[in-house]
KOLMIMI-990828 format. One line per 4 residues: their letters; for each residue x, y, z of N, C-alpha, C. Coordinates in steps of 0.001 Angstrom, whole numbers. Atoms other than C-alpha are relative to their C-alpha. Layout:
a = X/Y/Z/X/Y/Z/X/Y/Z; ... $
//
This chain:
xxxx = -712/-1276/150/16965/2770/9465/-881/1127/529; 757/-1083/-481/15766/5818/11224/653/1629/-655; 168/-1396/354/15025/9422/9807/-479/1070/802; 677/-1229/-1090/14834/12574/11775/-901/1052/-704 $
xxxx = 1126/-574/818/11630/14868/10878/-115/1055/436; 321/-1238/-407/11724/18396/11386/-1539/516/196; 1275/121/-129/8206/18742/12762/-711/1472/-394; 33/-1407/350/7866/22714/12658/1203/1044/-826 $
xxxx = -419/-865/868/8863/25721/10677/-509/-12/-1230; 745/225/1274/7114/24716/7788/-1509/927/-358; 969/-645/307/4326/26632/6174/-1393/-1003/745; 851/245/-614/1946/24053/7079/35/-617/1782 $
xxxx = 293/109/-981/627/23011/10799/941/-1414/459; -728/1698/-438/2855/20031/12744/-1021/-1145/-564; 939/1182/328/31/17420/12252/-128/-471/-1355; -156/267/1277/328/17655/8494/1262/-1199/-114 $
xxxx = -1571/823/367/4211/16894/8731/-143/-1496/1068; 34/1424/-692/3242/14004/11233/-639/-885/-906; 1351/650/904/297/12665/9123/1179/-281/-829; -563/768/1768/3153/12423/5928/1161/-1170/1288 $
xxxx = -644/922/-636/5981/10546/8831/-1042/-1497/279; 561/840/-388/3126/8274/9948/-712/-810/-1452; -50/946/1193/2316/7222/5945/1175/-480/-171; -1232/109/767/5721/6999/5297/572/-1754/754 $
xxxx = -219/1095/-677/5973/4330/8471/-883/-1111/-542; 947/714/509/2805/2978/7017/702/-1051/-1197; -685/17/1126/5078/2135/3839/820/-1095/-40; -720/536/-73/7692/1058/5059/496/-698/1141 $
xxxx = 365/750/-1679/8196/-1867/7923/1992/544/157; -1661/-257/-414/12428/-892/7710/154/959/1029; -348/-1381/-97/11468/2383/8612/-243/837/1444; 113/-536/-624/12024/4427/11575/220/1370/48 $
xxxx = -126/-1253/178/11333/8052/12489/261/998/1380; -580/-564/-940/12923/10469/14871/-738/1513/-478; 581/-1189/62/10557/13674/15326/692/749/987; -462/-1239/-625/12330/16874/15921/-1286/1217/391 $
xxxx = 726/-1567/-310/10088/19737/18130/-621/-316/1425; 3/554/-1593/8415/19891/21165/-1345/-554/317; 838/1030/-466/6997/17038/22777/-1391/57/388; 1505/-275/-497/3986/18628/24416/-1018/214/-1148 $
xxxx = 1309/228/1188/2386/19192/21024/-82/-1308/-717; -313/1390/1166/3975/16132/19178/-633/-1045/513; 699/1458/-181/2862/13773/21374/-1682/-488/153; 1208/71/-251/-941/14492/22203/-701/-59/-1770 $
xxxx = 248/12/1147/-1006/14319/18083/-148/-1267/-291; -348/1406/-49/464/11384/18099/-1199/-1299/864; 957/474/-677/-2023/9875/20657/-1349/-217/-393; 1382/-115/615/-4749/11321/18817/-146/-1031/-1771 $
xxxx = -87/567/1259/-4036/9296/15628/619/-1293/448; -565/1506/-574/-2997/5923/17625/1084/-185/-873; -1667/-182/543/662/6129/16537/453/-1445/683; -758/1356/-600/2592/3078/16896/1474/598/512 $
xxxx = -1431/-480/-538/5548/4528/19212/873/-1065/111; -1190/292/-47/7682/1778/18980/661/147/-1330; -535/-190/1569/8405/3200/15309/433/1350/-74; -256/-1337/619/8982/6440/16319/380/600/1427 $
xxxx = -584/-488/-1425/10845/8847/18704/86/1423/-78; 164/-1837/444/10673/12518/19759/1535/627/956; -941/-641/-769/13596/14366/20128/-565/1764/661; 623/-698/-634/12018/17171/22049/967/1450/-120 $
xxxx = -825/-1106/688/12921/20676/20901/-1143/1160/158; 691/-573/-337/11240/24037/22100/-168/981/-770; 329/-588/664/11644/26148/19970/7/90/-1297; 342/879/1360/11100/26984/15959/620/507/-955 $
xxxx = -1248/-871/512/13736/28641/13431/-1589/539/-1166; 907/317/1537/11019/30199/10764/492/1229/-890; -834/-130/456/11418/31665/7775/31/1924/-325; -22/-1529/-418/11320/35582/9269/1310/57/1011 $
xxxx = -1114/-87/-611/14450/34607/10877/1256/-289/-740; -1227/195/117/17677/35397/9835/586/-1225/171; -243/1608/-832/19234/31510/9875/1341/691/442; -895/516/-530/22623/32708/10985/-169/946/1356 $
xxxx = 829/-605/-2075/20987/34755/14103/-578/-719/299; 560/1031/-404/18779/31875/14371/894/-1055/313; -694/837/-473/21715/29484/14943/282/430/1235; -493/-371/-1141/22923/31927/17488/-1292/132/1410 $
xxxx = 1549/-473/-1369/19162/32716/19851/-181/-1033/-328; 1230/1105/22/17262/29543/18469/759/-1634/120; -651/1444/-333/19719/26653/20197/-585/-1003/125; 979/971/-661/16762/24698/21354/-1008/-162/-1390 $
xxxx = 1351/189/752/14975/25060/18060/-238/-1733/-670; -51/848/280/13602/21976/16243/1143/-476/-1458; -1239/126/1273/15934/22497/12995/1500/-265/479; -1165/45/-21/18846/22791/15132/234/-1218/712 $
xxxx = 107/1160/-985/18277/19980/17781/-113/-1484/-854; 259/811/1276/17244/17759/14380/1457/-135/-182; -1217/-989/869/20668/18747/12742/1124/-509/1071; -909/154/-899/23023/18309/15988/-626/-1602/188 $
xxxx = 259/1743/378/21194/14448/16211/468/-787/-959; 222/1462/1111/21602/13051/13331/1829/265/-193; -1117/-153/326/25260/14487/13316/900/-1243/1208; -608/1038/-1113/26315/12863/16693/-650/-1201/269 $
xxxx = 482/1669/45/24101/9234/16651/455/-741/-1465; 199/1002/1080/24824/6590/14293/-1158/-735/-719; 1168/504/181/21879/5327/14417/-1173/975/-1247; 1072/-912/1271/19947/8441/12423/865/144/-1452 $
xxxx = -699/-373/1336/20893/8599/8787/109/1026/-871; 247/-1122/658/19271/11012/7492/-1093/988/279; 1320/-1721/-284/17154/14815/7952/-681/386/-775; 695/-503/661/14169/15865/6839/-905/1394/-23 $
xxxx = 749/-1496/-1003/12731/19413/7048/-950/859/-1123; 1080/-487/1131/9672/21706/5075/718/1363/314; 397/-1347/-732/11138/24570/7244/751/1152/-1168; -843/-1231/993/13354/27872/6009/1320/-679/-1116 $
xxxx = -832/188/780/15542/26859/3321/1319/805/372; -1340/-626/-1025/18529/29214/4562/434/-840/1047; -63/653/-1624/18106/27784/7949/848/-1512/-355; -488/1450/761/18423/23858/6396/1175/414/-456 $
xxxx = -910/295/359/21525/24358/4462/1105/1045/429; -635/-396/-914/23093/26483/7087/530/-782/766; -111/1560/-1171/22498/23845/9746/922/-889/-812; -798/1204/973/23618/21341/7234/1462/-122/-112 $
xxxx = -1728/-753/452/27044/22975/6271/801/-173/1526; -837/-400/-536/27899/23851/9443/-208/-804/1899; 330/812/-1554/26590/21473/12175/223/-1595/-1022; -346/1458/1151/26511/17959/9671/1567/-86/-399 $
xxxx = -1653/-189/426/29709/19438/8197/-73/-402/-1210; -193/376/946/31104/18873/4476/1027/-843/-129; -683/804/584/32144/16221/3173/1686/548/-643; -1271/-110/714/35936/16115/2656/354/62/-1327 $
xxxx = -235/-330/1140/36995/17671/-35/-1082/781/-1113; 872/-940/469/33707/19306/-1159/536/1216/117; -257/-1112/41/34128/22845/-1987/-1036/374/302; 1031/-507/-146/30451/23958/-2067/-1485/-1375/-544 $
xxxx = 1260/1122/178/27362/21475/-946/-912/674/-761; 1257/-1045/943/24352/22199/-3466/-1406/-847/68; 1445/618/186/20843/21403/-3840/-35/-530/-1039; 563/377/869/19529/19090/-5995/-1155/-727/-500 $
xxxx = 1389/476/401/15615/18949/-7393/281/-1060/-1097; -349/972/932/14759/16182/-9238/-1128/673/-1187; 809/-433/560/12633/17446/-12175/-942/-1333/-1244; 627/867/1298/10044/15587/-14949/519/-26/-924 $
xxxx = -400/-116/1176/11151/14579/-18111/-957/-398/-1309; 1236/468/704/9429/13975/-21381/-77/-1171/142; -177/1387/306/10507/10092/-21689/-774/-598/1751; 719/745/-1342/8587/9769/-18012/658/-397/783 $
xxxx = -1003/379/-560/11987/9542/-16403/146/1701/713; -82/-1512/-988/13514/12716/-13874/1402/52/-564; -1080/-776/27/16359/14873/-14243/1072/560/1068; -249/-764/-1376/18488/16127/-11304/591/1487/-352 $
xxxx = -30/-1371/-355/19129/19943/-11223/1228/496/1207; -680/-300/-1394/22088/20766/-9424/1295/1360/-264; 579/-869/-1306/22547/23370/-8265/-1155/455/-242; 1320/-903/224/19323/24465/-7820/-186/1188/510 $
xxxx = -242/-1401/-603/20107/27511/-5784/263/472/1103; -588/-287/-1199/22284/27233/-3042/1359/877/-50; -1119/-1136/-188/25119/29067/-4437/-68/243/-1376; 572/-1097/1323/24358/31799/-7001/1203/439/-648 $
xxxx = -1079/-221/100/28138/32424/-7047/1193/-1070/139; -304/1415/-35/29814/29825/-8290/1926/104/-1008; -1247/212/1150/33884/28862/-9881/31/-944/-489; 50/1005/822/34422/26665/-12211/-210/-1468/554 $
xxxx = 3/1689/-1033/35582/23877/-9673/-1193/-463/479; 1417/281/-519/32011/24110/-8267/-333/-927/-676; 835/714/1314/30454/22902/-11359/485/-1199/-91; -768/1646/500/32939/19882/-12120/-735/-297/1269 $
xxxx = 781/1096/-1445/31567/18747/-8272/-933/359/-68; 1756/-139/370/28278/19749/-8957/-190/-1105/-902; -35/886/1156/28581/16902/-11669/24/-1433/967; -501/730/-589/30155/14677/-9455/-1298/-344/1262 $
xxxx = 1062/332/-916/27507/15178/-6334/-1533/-485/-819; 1217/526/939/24793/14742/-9325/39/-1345/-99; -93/1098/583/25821/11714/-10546/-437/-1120/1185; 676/815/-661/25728/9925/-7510/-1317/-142/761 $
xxxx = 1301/222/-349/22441/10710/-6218/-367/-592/-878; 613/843/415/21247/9727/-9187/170/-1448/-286; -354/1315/180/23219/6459/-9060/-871/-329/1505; 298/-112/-823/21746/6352/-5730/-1691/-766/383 $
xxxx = 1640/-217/117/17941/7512/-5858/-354/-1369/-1308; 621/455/690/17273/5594/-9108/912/-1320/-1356; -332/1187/466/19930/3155/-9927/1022/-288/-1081; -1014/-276/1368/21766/4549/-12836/1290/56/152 $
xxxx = -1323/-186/30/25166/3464/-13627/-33/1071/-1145; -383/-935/727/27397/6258/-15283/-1318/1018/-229; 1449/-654/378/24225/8861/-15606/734/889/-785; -244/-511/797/24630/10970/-18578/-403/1540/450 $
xxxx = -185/-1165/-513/25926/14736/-17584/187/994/-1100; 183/-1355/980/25115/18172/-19525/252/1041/842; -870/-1530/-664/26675/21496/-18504/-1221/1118/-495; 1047/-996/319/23342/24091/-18711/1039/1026/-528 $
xxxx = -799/-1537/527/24633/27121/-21075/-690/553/-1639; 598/-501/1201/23643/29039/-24118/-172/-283/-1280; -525/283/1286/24410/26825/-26672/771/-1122/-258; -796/1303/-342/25274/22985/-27332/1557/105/-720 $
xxxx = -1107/-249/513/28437/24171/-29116/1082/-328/728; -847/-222/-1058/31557/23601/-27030/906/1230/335; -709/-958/-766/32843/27010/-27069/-1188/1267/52; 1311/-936/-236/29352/28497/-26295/322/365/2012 $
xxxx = 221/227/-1919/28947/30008/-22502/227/1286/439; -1038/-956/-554/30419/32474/-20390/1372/-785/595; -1419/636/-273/33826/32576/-18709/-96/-1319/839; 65/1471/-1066/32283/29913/-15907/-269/-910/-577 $
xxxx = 697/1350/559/30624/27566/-18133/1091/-363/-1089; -1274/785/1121/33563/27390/-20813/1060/-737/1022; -930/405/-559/36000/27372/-18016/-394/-1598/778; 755/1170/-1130/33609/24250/-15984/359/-830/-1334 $
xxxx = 105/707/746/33280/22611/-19328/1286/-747/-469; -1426/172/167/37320/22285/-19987/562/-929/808; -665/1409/-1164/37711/20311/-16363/-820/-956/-461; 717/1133/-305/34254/18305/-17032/471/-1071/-1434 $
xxxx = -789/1223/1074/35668/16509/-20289/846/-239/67; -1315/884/-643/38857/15602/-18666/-598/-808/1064; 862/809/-1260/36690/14132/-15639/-746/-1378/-685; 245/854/155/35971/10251/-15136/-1414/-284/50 $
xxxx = 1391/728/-169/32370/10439/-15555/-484/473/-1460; 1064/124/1486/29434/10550/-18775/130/1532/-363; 593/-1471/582/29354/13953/-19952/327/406/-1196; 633/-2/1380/28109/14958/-23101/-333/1039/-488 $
xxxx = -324/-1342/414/28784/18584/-23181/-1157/668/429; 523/-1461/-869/26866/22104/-22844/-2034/-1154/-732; 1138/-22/52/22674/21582/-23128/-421/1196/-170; 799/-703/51/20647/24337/-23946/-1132/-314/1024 $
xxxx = 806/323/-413/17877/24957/-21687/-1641/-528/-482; 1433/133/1155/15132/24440/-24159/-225/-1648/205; -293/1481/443/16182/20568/-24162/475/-659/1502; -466/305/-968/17111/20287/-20589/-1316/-1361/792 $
xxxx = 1030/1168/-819/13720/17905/-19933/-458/-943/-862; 515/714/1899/14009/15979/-23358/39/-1243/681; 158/1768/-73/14851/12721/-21325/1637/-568/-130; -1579/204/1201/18517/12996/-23115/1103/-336/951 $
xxxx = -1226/-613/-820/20571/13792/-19831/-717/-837/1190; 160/986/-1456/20285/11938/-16100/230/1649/982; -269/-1147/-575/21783/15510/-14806/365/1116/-844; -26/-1647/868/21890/19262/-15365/1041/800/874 $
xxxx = -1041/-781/-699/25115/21260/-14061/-367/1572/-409; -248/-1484/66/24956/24569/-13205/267/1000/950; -442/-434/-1502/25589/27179/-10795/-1585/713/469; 1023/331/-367/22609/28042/-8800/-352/1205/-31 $
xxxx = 545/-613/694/21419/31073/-10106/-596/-432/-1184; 253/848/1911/21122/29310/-13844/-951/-717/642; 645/1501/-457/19460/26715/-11792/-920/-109/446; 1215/-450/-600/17087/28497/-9410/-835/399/-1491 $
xxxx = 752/-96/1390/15643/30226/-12860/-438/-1095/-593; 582/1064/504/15305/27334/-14523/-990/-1103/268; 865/206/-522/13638/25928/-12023/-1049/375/321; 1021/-1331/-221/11212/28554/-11132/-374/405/-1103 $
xxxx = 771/-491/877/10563/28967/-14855/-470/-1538/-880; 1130/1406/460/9300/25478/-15318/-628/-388/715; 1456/-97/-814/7411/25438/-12115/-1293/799/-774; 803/-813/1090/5830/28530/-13704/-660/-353/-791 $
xxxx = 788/497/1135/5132/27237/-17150/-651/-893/207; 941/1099/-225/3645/23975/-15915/-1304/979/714; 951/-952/-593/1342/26432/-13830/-896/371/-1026; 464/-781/1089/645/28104/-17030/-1028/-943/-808 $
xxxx = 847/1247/710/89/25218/-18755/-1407/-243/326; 1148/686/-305/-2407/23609/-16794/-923/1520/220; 1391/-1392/433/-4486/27531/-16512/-566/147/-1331; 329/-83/1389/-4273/27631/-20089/-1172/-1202/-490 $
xxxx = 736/1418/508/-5657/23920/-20432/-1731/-244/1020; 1356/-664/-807/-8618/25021/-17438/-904/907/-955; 495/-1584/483/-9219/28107/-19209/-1120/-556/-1901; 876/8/1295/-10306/26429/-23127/-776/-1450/362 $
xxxx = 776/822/-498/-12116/23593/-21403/-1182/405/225; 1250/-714/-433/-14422/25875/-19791/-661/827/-1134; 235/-1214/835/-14620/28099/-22806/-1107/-597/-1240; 1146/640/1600/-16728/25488/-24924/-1040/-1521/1031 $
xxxx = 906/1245/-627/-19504/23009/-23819/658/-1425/-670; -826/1258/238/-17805/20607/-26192/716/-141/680; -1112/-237/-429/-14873/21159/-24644/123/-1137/961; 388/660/-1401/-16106/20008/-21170/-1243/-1351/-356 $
xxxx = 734/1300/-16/-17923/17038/-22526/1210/-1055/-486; -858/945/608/-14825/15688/-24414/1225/-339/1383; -594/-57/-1134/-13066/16541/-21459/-576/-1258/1165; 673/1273/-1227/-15071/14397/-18850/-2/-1270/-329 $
xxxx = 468/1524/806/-15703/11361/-21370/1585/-122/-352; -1154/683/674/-12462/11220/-22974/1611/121/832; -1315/-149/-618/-9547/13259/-21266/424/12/1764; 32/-554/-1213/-10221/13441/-17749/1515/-798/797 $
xxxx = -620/623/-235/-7909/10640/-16903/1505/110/-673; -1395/36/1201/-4823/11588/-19572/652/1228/960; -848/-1335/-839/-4835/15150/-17594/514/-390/1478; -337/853/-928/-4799/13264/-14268/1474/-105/371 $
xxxx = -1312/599/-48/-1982/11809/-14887/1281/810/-717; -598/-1168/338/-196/14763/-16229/341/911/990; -9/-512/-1087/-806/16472/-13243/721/-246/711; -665/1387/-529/521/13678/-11463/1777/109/102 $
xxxx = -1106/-39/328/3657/13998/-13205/1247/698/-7; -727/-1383/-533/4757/17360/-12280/-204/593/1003; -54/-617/-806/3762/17645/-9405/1083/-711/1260; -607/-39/-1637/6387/17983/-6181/-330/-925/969 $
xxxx = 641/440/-984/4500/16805/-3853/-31/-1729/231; 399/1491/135/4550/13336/-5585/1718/-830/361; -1528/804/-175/8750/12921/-5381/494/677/692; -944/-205/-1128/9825/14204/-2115/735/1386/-350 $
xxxx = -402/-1156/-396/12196/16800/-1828/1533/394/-760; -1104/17/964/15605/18093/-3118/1147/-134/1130; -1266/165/-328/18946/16623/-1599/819/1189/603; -1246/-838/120/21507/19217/-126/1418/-586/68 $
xxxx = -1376/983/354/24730/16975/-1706/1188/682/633; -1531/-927/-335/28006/17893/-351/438/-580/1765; -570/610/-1278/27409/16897/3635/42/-1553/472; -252/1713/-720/28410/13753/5795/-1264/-793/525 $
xxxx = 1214/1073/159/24902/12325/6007/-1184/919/-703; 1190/99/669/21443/12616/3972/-508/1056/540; 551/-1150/119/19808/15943/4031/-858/895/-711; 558/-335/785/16837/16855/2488/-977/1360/-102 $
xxxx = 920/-1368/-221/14829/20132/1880/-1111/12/-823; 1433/108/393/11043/19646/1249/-434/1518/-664; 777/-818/463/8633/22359/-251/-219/652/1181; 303/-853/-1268/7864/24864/2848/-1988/-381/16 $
xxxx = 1746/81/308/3725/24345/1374/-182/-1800/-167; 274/1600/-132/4634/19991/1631/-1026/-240/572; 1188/465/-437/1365/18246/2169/498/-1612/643; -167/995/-1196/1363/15099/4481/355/-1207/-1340 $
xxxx = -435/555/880/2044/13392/679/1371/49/-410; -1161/-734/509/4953/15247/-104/912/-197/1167; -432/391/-1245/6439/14691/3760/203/-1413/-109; -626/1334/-407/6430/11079/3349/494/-601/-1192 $
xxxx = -758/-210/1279/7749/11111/-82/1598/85/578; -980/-304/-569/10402/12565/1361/615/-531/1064; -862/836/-1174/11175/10599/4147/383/-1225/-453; -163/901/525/10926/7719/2057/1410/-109/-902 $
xxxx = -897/-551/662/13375/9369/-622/1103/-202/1097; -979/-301/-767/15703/10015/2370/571/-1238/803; -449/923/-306/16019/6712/3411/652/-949/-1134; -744/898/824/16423/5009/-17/1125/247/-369 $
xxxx = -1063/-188/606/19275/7062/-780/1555/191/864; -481/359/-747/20387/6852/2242/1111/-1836/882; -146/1213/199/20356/3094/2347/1140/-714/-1315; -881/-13/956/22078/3095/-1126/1371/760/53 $
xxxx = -1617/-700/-201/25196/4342/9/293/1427/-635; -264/-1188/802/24711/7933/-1041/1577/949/180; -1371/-480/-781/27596/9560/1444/1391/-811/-804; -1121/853/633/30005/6728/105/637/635/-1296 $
xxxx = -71/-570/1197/29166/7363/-3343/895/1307/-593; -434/-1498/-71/30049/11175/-3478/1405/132/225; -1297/431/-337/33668/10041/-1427/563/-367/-1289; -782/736/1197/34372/7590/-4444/239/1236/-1124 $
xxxx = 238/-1124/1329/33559/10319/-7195/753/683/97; -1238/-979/-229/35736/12432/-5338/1144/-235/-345; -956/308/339/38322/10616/-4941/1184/-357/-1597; 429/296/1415/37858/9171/-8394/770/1526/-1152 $
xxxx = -339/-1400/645/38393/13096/-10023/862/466/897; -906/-709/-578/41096/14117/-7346/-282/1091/722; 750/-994/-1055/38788/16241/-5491/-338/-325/1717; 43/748/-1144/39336/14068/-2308/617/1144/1126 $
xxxx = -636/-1080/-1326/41754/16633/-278/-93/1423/-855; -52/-1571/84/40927/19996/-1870/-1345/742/226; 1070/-643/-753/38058/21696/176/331/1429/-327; -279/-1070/-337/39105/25137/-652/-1173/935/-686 $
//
């Protein structure tokens, strides 16, 4: 199966995002990779790191959408860029399955929408991060903040595109669905989240009513519905606190000589792996659910770890019939012919 790799636009340097494609091949013998950008840098990289080219192909692309560009003026001046030349590939070959990119987030689920196209009967494609949970299991997050402005109908297919990634990514029949809102009550919310909540318990899938966000990483839930304002926040305020966390847990380490002896001898390895556990970098990237093939949007600061995470991600869920999936669900809830 081959994955196309948006080589530039990304915060860090091409050679990074090659370095994570060329672990990712390392990984996996299935796996093929289709580098989007232009050839004259990609390939003397490639050369320089004895690349096995029969695993990998450059679609040659001159210029670079970044993220000081307007994406829907950048669709119109930056025809040749590597996001868009990526994006128009994987739409017209059979052969590519799925896109991978660090670059402008706008740009990505611009391209996506409107060169990939949506899936029949989607109303609005959304992002979805996968987040940590306590039980050492992930969460999916969807919307995470592709549309801040959201109707009810969103949400019920926000449920629906959840579910199957995570049937997808990690295997779960029926995954157990929570509606993010103020209050596990069922007539807690505003008008969107009462009104979302009214279709999602008539709907053929797990759901198990509103969540509070307090409880949204207990382990309890497989997915988190919301509209992508609720979603970006929530996200961005548990990036945050983990941030916090671990300053806070720096900060009384240093503050005692015990501290830093119990630390080295006893915990060094517990925090490790804590670290480990929340960080990005370690599970790829977040989905944009909704279009006709695999589409993923990395961290813009992805390290050559986090790049092949992600390419990896983008093939397994790719491989697992993700596109299919999403169809059935549709169909499944009667959301098959209403795109509106």
């Amino acid at each position: 199966m081959k994955v196309v790799l948006d080589v530039f636009g990304a915060d860090e340097p091409p050679n990074i995002i090659i370095d994570g494609a060329l672990l990712a091949l390392k990984e996996d013998n299935e796996l093929f990779v289709a580098l989007s950008g232009d050839q004259d840098i990609i390939l003397p990289i490639l050369k320089s790191k004895n690349a096995d080219m029969s695993k990998l192909e450059i679609i040659d692309a001159k210029e670079v959408i970044t993220n000081d560009d307007a994406p829907t003026t950048a669709f119109k001046v930056k025809k040749e860029s590597s996001l868009i030349k990526g994006l128009q590939s994987l739409k017209d070959r059979d052969d590519l399955v799925a896109f991978v990119s660090a670059g402008s987030t706008g740009a990505v689920l611009t391209g996506a929408t409107f060169i990939v196209k949506r899936i029949e009967g989607v109303m609005r494609p959304a992002l979805a991060p996968l987040l940590p949970t306590a039980t050492g299991g992930q969460v999916c997050l969807v919307d995470g903040g592709a549309n801040v402005d959201c109707k009810k109908e969103y949400l019920a297919q926000f449920a629906i595109l959840g579910s199957a990634y995570i049937e997808a990514a990690n295997g779960i029949k029926k995954p157990s669905i929570g509606l993010v809102s103020v209050g596990a009550e069922d007539k807690k919310g505003n008008e969107l989240t009462k009104g979302a909540f009214a279709i999602l318990k008539e709907m053929p899938i797990n759901f198990k009513g509103n969540v509070e966000a307090r409880y949204a990483l207990s382990g309890d839930l497989d997915v988190l519905v919301c509209d992508g304002f609720v979603g970006n926040v929530l996200l961005k305020s548990v990036e945050g606190t983990a941030k916090l966390f671990s300053l806070k847990i720096k900060q009384n380490i240093k503050a005692s000589f015990m501290a830093k002896i119990g630390y080295a001898i006893f915990m060094r390895g517990a925090f490790k792996r804590l670290k480990n556990s929340m960080d990005y970098q370690k599970h790829g990237g977040a989905p944009f659910l909704g279009v006709e093939k695999v589409v993923i949007k990395c961290h813009g600061s992805s390290k050559a770890s986090a790049i092949k995470a992600a390419v990896l991600q983008a093939k397994t869920i790719a491989k697992a019939g993700l596109i299919e999936k999403i169809k059935e669900g549709l169909k499944s809830a009667n959301f098959a012919e209403n795109s509106n």
